[in-house]
N, C-alpha and C positions, 0 to 999 in steps of 0.2 A: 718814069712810068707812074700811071696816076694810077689811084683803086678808088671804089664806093667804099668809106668805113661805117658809114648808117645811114637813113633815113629819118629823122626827125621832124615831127610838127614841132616849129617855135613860134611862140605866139606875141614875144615882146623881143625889144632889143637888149634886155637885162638877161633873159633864156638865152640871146646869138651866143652872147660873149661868154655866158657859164658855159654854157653846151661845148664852146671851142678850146674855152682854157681846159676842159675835163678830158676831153678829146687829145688836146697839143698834150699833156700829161701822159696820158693812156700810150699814146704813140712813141715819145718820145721815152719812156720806161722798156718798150717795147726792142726799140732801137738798141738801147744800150745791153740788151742780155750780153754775156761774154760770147755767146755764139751767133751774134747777130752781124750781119756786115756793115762795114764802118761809114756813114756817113754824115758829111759836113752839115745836114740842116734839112729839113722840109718843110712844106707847105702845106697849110689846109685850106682849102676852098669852098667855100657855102656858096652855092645857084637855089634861087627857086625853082622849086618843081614843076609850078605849072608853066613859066616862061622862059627855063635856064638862065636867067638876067643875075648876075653875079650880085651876091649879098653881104658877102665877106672873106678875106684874105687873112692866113694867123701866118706868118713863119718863125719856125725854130732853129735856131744857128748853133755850134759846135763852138762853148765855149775855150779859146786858145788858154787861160787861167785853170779851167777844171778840168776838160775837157767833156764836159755835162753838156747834155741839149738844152738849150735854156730860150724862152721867149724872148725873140728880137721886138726893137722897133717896131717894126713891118705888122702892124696892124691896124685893117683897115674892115668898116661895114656903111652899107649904105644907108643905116637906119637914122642918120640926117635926112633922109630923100625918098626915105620909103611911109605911106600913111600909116599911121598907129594903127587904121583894122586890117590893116592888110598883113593874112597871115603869110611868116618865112617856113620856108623847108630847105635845114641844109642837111 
């Protein structure tokens, strides 16, 4: 089950990737309280706001070593394919 965690104007693709690593951090601290339910990994999702057109993908996996949530591979933005004035909202 997904949620909204914010609303952000970002204006560059240097803001996507801070905003989402701050975010995967926030969440994934979140996750681990002792009274939080245990799960293998999530995803964060960046859409713009005025077209929903997906802008970036973060996920966090359950490391089997620590078992800390830790940034996977799995990251992806469009900011190859997006114009530099074109503002993102994830």
């Amino acid at each position: 089950m997904g949620g909204t965690l914010t609303d952000e104007l970002i204006q560059c693709c240097a803001e996507l990737k801070a905003v989402f690593r701050a975010h995967g951090r926030l969440i994934a601290r979140l996750l681990s309280a002792p009274t939080a339910p245990q799960h293998d990994g999530f995803r964060i999702i960046g859409r713009r706001e005025d077209s929903g057109a997906l802008v970036a993908v973060f996920e966090w996996v359950r490391s089997r070593e620590t078992g800390d949530l830790v940034p996977s591979q799995l990251t992806w933005t469009a900011c190859a394919y997006v114009h530099p004035d074109q503002q993102l909202v994830a």
